[in-house]
GUZA-258705 format. One line per field, with one value per residue: chain; residue number from 1; x, y, z of N, C-alpha, C in turn; residue in three letters. Coordinates in steps of 0.2 Angstrom, whole numbers. Example, Ala and Ser with C-alpha at 12.3 -4.5 7.8 and 13.67 -1.06 7.14 Angstrom:
<lumtors>
c: [A, A]
k: [1, 2]
n.X: [66, 64]
n.Y: [-28, -11]
n.Z: [39, 35]
ca.X: [62, 68]
ca.Y: [-22, -5]
ca.Z: [39, 36]
c.X: [66, 64]
c.Y: [-16, 0]
c.Z: [39, 39]
r: [ALA, SER]
</lumtors>
This chain:
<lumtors>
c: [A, A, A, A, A, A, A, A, A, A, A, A, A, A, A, A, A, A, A, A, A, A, A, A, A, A, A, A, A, A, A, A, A, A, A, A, A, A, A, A, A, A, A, A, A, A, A, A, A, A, A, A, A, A, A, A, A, A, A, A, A, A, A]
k: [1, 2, 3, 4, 5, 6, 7, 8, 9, 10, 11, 12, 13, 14, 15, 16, 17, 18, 19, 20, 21, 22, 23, 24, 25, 26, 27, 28, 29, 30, 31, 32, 33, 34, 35, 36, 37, 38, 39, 40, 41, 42, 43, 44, 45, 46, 47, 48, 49, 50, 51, 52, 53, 54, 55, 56, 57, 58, 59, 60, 61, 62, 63]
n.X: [298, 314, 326, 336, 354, 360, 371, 368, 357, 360, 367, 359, 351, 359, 360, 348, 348, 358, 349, 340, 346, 348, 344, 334, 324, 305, 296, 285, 293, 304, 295, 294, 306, 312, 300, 304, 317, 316, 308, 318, 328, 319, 320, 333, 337, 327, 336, 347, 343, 339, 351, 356, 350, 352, 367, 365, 360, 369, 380, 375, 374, 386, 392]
n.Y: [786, 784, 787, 801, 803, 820, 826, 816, 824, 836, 832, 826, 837, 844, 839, 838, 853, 853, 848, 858, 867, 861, 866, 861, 856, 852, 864, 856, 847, 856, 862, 852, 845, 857, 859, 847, 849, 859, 854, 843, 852, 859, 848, 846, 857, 855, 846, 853, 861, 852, 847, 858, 860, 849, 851, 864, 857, 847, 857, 864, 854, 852, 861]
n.Z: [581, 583, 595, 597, 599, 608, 598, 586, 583, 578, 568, 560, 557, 551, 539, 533, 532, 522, 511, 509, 503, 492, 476, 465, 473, 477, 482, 490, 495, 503, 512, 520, 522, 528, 541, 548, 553, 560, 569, 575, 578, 590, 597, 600, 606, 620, 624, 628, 638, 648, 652, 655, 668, 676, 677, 686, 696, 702, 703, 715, 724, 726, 735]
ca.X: [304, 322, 329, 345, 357, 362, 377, 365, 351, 364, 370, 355, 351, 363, 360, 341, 351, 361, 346, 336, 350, 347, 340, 333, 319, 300, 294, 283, 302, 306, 292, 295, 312, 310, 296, 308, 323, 314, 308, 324, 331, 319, 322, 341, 336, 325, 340, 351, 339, 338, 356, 357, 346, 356, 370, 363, 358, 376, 385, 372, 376, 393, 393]
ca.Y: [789, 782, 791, 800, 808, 827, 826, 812, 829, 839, 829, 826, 843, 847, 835, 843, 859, 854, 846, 862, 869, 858, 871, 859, 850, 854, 868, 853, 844, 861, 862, 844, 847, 863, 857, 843, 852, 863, 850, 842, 858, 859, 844, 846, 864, 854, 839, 858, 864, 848, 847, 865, 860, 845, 854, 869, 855, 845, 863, 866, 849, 853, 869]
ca.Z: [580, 587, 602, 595, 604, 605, 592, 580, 581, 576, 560, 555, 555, 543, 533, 532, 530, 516, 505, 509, 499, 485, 470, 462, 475, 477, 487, 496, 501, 506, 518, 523, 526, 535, 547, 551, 555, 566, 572, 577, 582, 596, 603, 604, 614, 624, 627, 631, 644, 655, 653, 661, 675, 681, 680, 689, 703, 703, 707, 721, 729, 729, 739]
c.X: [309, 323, 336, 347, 356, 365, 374, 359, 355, 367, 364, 350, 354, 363, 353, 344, 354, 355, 340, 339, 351, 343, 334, 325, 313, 301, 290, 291, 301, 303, 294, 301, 313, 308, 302, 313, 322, 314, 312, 328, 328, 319, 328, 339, 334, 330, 346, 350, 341, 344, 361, 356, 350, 362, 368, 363, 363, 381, 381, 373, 383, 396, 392]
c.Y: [787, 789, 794, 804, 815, 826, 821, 818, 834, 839, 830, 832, 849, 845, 838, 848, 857, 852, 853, 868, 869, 865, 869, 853, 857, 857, 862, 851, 852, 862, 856, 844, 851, 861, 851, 845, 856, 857, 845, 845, 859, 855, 844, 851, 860, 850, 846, 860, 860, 847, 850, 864, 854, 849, 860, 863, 850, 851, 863, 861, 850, 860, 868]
c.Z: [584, 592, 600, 600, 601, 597, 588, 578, 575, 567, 556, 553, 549, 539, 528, 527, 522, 509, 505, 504, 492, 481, 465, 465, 475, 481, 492, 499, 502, 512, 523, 525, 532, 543, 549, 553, 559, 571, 578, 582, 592, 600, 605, 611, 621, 629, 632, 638, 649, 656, 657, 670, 678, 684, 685, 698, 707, 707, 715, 727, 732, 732, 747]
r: [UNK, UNK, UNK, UNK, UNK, UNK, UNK, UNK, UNK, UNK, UNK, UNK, UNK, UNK, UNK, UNK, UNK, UNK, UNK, UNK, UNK, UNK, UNK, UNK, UNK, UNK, UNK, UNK, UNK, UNK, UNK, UNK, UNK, UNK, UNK, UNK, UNK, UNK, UNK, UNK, UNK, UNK, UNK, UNK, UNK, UNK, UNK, UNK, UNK, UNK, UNK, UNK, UNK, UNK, UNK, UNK, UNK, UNK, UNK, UNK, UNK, UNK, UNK]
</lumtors>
């Protein structure tokens, strides 16, 4: 799997999102989507987290 950024998680998040939408796909796509957009999701949170933590150690230096 490619390395994407935040903001390419994000996209193709909605992009998930919006075929989740579709009325007209299988319940499996539906799973298959899902699970992947979760998916997704957690890795942005995770890309959130560590993002926090720098900054958390950035401010700390500068005090």
């Amino acid at each position: 799997m490619k390395n994407r950024t935040f903001e390419e998680k994000l996209e193709l998040s909605k992009e998930i999102l919006n075929k989740l939408m579709n009325p007209n796909i299988t319940l499996e796509e539906s799973l298959k989507f899902y699970e992947e957009g979760l998916a997704e999701i957690k890795l942005a949170q995770r890309m959130i987290e560590k993002a926090k933590v720098k900054i958390e150690i950035i401010e700390k230096k500068s005090l």
